[in-house]
N, C-alpha and C positions, 0 to 999 in steps of 0.2 A: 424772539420775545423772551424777556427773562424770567416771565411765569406760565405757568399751564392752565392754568383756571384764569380764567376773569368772569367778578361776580360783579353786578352793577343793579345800582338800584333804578327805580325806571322813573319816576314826575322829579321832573327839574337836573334829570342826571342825561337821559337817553334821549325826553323829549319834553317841549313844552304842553300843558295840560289846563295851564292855568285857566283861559275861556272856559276851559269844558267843567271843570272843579270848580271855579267863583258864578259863572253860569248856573251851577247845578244849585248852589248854595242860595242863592238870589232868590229864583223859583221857588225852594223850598219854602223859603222865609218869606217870602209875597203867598204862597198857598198857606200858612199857616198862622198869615198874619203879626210877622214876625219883622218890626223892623231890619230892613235889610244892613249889613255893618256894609263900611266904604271897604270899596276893591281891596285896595293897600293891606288894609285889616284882616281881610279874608283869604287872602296868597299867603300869610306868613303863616298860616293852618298848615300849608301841603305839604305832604310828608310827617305827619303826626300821624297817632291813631286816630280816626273816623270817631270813634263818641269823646273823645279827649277835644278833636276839633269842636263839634258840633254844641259842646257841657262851654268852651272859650266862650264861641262866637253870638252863643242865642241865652245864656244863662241857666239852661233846661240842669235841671239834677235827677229827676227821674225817670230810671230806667223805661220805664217803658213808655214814656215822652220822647227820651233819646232814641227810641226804637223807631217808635212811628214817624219821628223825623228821619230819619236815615231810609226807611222804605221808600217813604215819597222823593230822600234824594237818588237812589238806585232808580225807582221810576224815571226819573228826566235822565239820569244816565245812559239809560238804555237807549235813550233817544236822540242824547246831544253828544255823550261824552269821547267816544272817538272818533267825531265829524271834528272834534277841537282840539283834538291833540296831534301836535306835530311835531315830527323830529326833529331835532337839530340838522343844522345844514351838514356836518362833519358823523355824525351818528352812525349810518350806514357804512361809510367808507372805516370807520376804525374796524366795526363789526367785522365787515369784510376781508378788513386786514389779518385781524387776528385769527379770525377761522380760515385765512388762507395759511397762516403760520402751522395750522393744526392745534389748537388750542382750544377749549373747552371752554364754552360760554353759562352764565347764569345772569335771570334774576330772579333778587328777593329783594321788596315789593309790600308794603301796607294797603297796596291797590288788590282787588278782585284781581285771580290769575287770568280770567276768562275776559275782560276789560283789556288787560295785556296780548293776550293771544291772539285776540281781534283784532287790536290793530295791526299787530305784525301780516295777521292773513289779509289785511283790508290792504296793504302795502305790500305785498306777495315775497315776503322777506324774513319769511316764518323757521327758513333754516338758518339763518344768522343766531338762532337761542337754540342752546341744547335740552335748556332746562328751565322752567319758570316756576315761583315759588311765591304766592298770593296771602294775602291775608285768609284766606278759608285752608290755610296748608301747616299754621302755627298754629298757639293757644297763648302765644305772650310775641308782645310788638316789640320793636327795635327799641331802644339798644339794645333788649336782651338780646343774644346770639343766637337763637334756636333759628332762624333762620336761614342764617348761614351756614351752621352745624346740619342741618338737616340737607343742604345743596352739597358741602361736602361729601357728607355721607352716600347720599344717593349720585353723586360724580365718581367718588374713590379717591378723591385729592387729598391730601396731607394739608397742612395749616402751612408746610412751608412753601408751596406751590400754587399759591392762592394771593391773589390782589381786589380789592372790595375797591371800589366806586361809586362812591354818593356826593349829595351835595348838602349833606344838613349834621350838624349835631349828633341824631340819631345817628345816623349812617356811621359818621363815627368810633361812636361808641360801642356800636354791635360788632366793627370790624376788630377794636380795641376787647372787646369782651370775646370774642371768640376768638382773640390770639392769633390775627389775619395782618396781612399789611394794608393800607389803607393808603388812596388815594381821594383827595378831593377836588372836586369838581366846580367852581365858583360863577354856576349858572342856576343859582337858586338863590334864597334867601341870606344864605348867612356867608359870613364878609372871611378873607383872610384871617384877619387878624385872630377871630374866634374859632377855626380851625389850629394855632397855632399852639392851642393846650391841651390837644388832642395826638397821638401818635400818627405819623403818617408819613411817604415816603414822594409824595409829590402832592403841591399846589398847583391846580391847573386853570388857566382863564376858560380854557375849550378842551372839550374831551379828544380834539386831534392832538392835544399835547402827550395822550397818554404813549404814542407812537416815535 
């Protein structure tokens, strides 16, 4: 493998979430009497920060509007959110590949770490992650870098033994901001084309390509 670390972001990178994340959002917005936006509308949120999505999607500006939307969306999470999320068919097998190389796994993640951890345990393939790095693990969201700086840190990796994996803008930008190499991943929202003004070192249709 030409790197030691591989850092990967997890919704729209490692697995699909969509159901569980437009599900969640639906609910939310029928309990609060909120008209619901169409599907399409509401997948192009994932992978943003949670009150940035939720300030888009419902027009709310006050924080503690955005609050008590966000609990009652954790509420159906806890219920729906990793019965809907599913790997990609190639996911396991890269994972596999690379920790059989001896390579050091991360992710960082605008998701709950513990949303992540479950699923990996619900899928008994909890040693495929060395490290997992959640939205309750920072205090500033992608791009800033403190996420990946902090999986560094807590890894021992160098910036030059480090390859970041996402599949959005953000992801990006955090790999570009913390001085990482960046691969992207085009099983999410955003197209070639708009990864190509971004620094990166592979375009990939499927995360088996990163192999």
């Amino acid at each position: 493998m030409k790197y030691n670390f591989y850092f990967f972001d997890f919704d729209y990178t490692l697995v699909n979430s969509e159901q569980g994340i437009v599900g969640c959002f639906i609910k939310t917005m029928e309990q609060l009497h909120i008209p619901p936006n169409p599907w399409d509308e509401i997948k192009k949120t994932i992978g943003m920060p949670m009150m940035d999505a939720i300030s888009l999607l419902t027009g709310l500006t006050s924080e503690n509007e955005k609050m008590n939307f966000l609990n009652i969306y954790k509420m159906y999470a806890a219920e729906m959110m990793t019965d809907n999320t599913h790997f990609y068919p190639d996911t396991i097998k890269v994972l596999e590949k690379i920790k059989a190389a001896g390579c050091t796994t991360a992710i960082i993640s605008t998701k709950t770490r513990h949303r992540i951890t479950e699923k990996f345990e619900r899928s008994h393939c909890e040693n495929l992650i060395d490290l997992i790095i959640g939205n309750e693990d920072t205090t500033t969201n992608k791009p800033d870098p403190q996420g990946i700086n902090l999986a560094m840190r807590l890894t021992g990796a160098n910036k030059r033994e480090v390859l970041y994996i996402g599949d959005s803008l953000f992801d990006a930008g955090a790999a570009k901001n913390a001085g990482v190499d960046f691969a992207a991943v085009l099983t999410g929202n955003t197209t070639k084309q708009e990864f190509l003004n971004y620094p990166h070192v592979q375009l990939m249709e499927t995360l088996s390509e990163l192999l």
